[in-house]
VOGU-3710 file (C-alpha; in Angstrom, 3 decimals, decimal comma):
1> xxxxxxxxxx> 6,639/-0,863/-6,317  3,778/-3,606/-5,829  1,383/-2,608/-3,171  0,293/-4,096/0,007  -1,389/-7,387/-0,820  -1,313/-7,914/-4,200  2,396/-9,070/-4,635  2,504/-11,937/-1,798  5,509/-11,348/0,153  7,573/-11,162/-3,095
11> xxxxxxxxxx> 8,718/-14,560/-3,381  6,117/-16,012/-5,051  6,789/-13,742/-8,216  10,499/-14,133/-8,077  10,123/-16,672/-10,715  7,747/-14,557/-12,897  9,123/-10,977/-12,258  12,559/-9,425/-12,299  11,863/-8,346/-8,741  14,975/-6,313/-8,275
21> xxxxxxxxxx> 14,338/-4,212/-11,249  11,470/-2,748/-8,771  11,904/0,343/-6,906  11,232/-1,866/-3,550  8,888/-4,460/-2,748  6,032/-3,657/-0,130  4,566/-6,871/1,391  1,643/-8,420/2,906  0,282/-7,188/5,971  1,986/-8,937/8,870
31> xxxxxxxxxx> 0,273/-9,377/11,671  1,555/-10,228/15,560  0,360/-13,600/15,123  -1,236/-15,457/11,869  -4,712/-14,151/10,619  -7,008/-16,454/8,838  -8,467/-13,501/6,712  -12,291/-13,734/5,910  -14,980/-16,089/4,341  -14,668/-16,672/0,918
41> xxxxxxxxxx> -16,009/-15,411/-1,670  -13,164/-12,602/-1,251  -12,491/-10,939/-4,504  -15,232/-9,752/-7,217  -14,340/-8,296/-10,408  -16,388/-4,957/-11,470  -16,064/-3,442/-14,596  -13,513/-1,245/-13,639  -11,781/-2,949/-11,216  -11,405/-5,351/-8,167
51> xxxxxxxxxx> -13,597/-5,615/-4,618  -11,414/-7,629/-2,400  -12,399/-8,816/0,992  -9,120/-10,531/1,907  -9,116/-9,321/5,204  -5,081/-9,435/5,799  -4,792/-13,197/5,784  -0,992/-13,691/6,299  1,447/-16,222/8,144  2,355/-13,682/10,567
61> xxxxxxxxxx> 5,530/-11,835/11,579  7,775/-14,443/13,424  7,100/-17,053/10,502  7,726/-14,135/8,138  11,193/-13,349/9,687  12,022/-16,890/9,839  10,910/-17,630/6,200  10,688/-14,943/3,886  13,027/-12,885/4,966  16,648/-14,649/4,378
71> xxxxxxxxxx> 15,357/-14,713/1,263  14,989/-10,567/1,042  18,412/-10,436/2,372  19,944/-11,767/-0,483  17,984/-8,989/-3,132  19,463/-5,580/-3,773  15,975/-4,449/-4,256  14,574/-2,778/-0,700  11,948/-4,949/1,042  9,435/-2,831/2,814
81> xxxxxxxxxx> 7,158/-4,974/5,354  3,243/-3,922/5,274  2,401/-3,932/8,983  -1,003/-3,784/10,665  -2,579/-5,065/13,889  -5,920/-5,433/16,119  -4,126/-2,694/18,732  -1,863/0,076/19,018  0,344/-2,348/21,293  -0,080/-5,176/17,958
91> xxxxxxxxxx> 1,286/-2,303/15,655  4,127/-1,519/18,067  5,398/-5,281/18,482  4,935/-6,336/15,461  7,493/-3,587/14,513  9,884/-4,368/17,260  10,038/-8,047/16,189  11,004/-6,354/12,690  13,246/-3,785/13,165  17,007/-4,488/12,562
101> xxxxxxxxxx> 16,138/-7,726/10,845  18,077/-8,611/7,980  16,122/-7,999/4,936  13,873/-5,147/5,458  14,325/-2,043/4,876  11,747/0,062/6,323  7,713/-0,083/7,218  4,666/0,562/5,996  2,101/1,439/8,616  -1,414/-0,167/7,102
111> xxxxxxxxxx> -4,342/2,226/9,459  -6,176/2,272/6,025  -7,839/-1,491/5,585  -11,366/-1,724/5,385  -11,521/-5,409/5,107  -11,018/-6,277/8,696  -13,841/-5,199/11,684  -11,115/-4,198/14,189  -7,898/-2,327/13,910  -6,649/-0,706/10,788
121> xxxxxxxxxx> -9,356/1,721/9,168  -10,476/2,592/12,475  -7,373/3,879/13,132  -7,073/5,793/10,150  -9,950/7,752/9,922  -9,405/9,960/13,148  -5,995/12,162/13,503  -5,775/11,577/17,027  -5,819/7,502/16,442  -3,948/7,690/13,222
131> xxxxxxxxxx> -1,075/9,303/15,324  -1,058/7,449/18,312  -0,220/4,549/16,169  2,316/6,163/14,415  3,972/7,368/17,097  4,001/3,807/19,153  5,795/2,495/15,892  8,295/5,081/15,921  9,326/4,196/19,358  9,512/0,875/18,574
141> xxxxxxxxxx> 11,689/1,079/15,671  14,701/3,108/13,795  13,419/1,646/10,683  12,282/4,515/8,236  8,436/4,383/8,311  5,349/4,829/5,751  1,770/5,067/6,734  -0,546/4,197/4,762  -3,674/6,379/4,654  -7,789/5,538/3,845
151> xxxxxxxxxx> -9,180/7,589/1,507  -12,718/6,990/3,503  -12,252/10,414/5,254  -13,501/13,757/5,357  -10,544/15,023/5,373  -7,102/13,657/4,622  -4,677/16,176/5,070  -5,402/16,281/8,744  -4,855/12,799/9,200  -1,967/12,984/6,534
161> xxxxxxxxxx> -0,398/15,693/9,376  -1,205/13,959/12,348  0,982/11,011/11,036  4,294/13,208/9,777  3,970/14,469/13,494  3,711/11,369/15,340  7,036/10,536/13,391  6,279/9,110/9,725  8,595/9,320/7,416  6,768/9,296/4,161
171> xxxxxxxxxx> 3,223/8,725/3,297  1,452/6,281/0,706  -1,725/7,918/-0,470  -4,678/5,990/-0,938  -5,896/2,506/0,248  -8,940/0,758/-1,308  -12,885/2,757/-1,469  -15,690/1,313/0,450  -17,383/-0,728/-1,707  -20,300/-3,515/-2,328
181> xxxxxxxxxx> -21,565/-5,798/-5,496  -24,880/-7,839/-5,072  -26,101/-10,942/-6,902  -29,448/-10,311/-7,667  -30,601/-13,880/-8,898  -29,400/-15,391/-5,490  -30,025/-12,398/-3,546  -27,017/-12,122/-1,605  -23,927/-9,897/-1,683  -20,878/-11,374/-4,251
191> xxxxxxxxxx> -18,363/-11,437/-1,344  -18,364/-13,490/1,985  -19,097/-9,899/4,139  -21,300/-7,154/2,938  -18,241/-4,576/1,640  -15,327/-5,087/0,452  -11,978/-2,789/-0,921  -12,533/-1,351/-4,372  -9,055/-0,970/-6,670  -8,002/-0,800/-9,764
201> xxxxxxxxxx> -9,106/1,857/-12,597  -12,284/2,910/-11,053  -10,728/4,980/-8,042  -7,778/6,233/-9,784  -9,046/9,805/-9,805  -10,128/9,497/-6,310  -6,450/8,643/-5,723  -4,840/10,927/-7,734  -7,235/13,984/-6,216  -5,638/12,949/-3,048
211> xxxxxxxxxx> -2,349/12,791/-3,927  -2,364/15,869/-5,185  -3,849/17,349/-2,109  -1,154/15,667/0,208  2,140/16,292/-1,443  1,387/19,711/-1,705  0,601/19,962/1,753  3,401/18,019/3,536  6,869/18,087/3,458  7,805/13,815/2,669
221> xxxxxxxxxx> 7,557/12,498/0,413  3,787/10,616/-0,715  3,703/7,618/-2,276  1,009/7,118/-4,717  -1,267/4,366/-5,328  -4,517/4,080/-6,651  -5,769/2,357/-10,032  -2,306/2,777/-11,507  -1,696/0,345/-14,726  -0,071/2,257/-17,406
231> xxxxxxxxxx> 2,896/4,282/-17,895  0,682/7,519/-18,262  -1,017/6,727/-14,964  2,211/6,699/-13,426  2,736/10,081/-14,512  0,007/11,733/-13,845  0,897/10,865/-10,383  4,488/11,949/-10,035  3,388/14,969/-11,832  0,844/15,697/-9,304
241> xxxxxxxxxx> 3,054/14,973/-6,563  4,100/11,791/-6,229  7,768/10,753/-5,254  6,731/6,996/-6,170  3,902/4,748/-7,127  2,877/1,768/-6,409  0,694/-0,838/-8,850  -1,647/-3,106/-7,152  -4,902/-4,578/-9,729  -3,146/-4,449/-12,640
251> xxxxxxxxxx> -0,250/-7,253/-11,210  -3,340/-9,529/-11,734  -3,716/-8,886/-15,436  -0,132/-8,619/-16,061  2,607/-9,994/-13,397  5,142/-7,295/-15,371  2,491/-4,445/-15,750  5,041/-2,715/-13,023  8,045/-3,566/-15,484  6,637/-2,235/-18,500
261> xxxxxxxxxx> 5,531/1,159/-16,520  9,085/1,462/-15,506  10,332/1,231/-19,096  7,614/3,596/-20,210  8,490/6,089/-17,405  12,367/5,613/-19,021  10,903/5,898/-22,772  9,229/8,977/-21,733  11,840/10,847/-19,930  14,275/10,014/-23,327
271> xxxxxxxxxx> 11,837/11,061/-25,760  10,945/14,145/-22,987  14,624/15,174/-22,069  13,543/14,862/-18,836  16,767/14,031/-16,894  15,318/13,333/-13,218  11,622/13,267/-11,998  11,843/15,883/-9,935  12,173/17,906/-13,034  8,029/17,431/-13,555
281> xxxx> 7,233/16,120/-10,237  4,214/18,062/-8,264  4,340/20,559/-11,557  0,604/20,889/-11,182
//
């Protein structure tokens, strides 16, 4: 599945991508009312990957239920809405406006964003936080819900724990590193604020560390996400834990790099006589 933010809300690759070949599509993160995002310059490419500095820029979750989601309605594939929010209250209405609405299929709880200065990461970085959010979703919904963990933390089970407590359903480990790139001829930084999110290949071990660590400490399943372009990557993953993936920088190379994984991860289990991934998931 695409991840958070670098997929649009789905529609906009409808015409590029056989979306419901996908194992779901995860959207933007909607907000309780529109977000502007932050100042441009907002994405730099490293040489192993993206700094973004979006900052959740979205239309926001009534225009997203009134627009984008007939639409959803009509595809088999599951439609999973990214949520996030200034407040615990934000997070909890934003869910109640979304829950039972035709179209989407469950949440994903964003406390992981480090591209926004309140809300989000700073709710992810402390247990306690991490599940009082969690929890005020679950109240406010019957949807099945994912939260989305920051991999700038000490400590990641803990928080991991906290949010199966508070009610999550699943988990998707990780978000985007801290991360900054500085022009040195003009002698400012190469986005419009000083850090930005790092993805793509350069944090892939980061992410897959983590994944590891997680699904073998919980009992839901963990999404994984992290620098994920190839069919191998994708592997590595489930094999280290992972239940599913999800393929964020390398959409902006390829729009079908998640197409081709999926008929690598087919090719494989053939050639493998592997007859279900949970035959070699979490095998490490």
């Amino acid at each position: 599945m695409p991840a958070s933010g670098t997929f649009g809300y789905g529609t906009e690759y409808a015409d590029l991508v056989a979306v419901e070949r996908l194992g779901a599509i995860v959207t933007k993160g909607l907000t309780l009312i529109p977000w502007e995002g932050n100042p441009q310059p907002r994405l730099w490419e490293t040489s192993s990957g993206v700094l973004n500095s979006i900052g959740l820029e979205n239309i926001g979750v009534e225009a997203a239920i009134r627009e984008r989601a007939p639409v959803w309605a009509t595809w088999t594939v599951p439609v999973i809405a990214n949520i996030a929010g200034h407040t615990v209250d934000e997070y909890a209405q934003v869910a109640r406006q979304l829950d039972e609405v035709e179209g989407v299929s469950a949440l994903e709880v964003n406390i992981s964003c480090p591209n926004v200065e309140k809300g989000s990461l700073e709710f992810g970085t402390n247990p306690e936080m991490a599940s009082q959010v969690t929890a005020a979703v679950r109240a406010a919904t019957s949807l099945p819900l994912i939260v989305k963990l920051s991999p700038n933390v000490s400590d990641i089970v803990s928080i991991a724990s906290a949010a199966i407590s508070a009610g999550a359903d699943a988990l998707c480990v990780i978000n985007t590193l801290r991360g900054t790139a500085i022009d040195v001829g003009r002698r400012r930084f190469r986005l419009g604020r000083p850090a930005g999110g790092l993805s793509g290949p350069a944090i892939k071990p980061v992410a897959l560390h983590m994944v590891h660590r997680v699904a073998h400490a919980v009992k839901v399943p963990v999404i994984g996400c992290g620098g994920i372009s190839t069919t191998e990557d994708a592997l590595e993953f489930i094999m280290a834990g992972a239940t599913a993936v999800q393929v964020g920088t390398a959409t902006f190379g390829d729009a079908n790099s998640m197409i081709a994984i999926i008929e690598g991860i087919e090719g494989f289990m053939r050639c493998n006589g592997v007859t279900d991934l949970s035959e070699i998931r979490g095998i490490l």
